[in-house]
N, C-alpha and C positions, 0 to 999 in steps of 0.2 A: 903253737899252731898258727896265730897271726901272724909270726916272724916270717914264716916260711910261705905261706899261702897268702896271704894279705900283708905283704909290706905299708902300703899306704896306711891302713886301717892299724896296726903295731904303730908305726910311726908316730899316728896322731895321740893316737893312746898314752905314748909315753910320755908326750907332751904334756899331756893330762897329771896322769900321775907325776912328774914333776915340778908342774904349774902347783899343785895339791897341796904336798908332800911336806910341805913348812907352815902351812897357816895351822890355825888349833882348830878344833870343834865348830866354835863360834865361828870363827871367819870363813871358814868354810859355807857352812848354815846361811851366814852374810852372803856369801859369791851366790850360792843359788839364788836364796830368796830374789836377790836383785836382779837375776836372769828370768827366773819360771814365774815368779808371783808377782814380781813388780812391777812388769815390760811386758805386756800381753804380746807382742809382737813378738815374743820368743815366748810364749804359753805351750807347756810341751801338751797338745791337743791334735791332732792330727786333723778331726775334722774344723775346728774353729780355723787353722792355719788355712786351709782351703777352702773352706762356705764363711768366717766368720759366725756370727750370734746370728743365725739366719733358720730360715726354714729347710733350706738343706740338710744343716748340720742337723737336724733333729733326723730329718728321715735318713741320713750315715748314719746315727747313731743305732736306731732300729733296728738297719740293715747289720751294721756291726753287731750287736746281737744276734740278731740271724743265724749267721756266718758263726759265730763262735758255739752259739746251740747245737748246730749244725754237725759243727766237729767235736765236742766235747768238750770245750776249752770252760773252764769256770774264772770271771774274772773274780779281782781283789776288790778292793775299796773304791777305788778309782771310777771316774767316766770309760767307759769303753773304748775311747778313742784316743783315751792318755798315752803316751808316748811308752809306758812301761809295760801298760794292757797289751795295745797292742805289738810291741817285739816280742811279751810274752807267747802271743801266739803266733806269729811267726815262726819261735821255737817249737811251739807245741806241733804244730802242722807245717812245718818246712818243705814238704815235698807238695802241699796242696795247690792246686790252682787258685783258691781265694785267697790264700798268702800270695802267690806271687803275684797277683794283680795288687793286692791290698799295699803290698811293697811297693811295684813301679807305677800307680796310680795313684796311692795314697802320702805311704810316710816318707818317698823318695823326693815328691816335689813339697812337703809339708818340711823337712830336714831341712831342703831349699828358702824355702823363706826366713824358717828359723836362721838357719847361718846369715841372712840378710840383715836379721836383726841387730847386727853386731858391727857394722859399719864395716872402720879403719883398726877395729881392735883385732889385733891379728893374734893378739896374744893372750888375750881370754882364754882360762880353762875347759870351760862347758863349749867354748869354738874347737877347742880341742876333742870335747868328746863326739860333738855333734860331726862333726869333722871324720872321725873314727869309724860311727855307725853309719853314716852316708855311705862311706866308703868299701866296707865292710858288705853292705845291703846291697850295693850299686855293682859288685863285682859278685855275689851270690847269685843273686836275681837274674841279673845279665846270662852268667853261666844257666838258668833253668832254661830262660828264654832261647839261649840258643840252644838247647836239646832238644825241646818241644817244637821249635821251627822244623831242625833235622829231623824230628821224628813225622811231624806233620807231612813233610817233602816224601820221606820211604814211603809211607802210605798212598802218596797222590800216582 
């Protein structure tokens, strides 16, 4: 399905998986940890990447409850605004309008900073993936948006 519809987003992916594909368990374990837990500047957080540890992020977070109440969605373990939280619901409610604002308001420029975190390393795996799901997000989204304009326009 990437291959064909998302070349960019297959592209980076496979960079991924063979960025991966020879380290063992452990070093793997190693490559994240030193991404997500060790380098807050790449914390897969959506709200921290855009309010930081602030008063904001709390009331995103809230809000992000809300929203996910709202539609059904039960998160895991996670903060609400984890990076896995929320594309889980993305999937869950793809066609909703709080997805798609959540996407080009939230985790597209939150993605942005994360990929920042990574300098001149062009060859990081997790730039790989983050790379993937930007892009992935960045050409779904884009496609709502321009339906919902056209559709906005027939009506006016």
């Amino acid at each position: 399905m990437l291959d064909g519809e998302f070349p960019p987003a297959a592209q980076a992916l496979a960079s991924f998986r063979d960025a991966m594909k020879n380290l063992s368990g452990s070093e793997r374990e190693e490559v994240y940890t030193s991404v997500f837990d060790l380098q807050p500047r790449c914390a897969p957080y959506v709200a921290y990447q855009l309010c930081g540890e602030s008063r904001q992020r709390t009331l995103f977070l809230i809000r992000l409850k809300e929203i996910y109440r709202e539609h059904g969605f039960e998160t895991g373990g996670e903060l609400p605004d984890h990076l896995t939280e929320v594309i889980g619901f993305l999937a869950h409610a793809p066609e909703s309008r709080a997805g798609e604002e959540l996407a080009s308001d939230g985790v597209l420029p939150a993605l942005e900073k994360m990929l920042g975190s990574f300098g001149d390393d062009d060859a990081h795996p997790y730039r790989f993936l983050l790379q993937a799901l930007r892009n992935y997000l960045s050409k779904t989204y884009a496609c709502s948006r321009e339906t919902a304009t056209s559709e906005e326009k027939e009506t006016a």
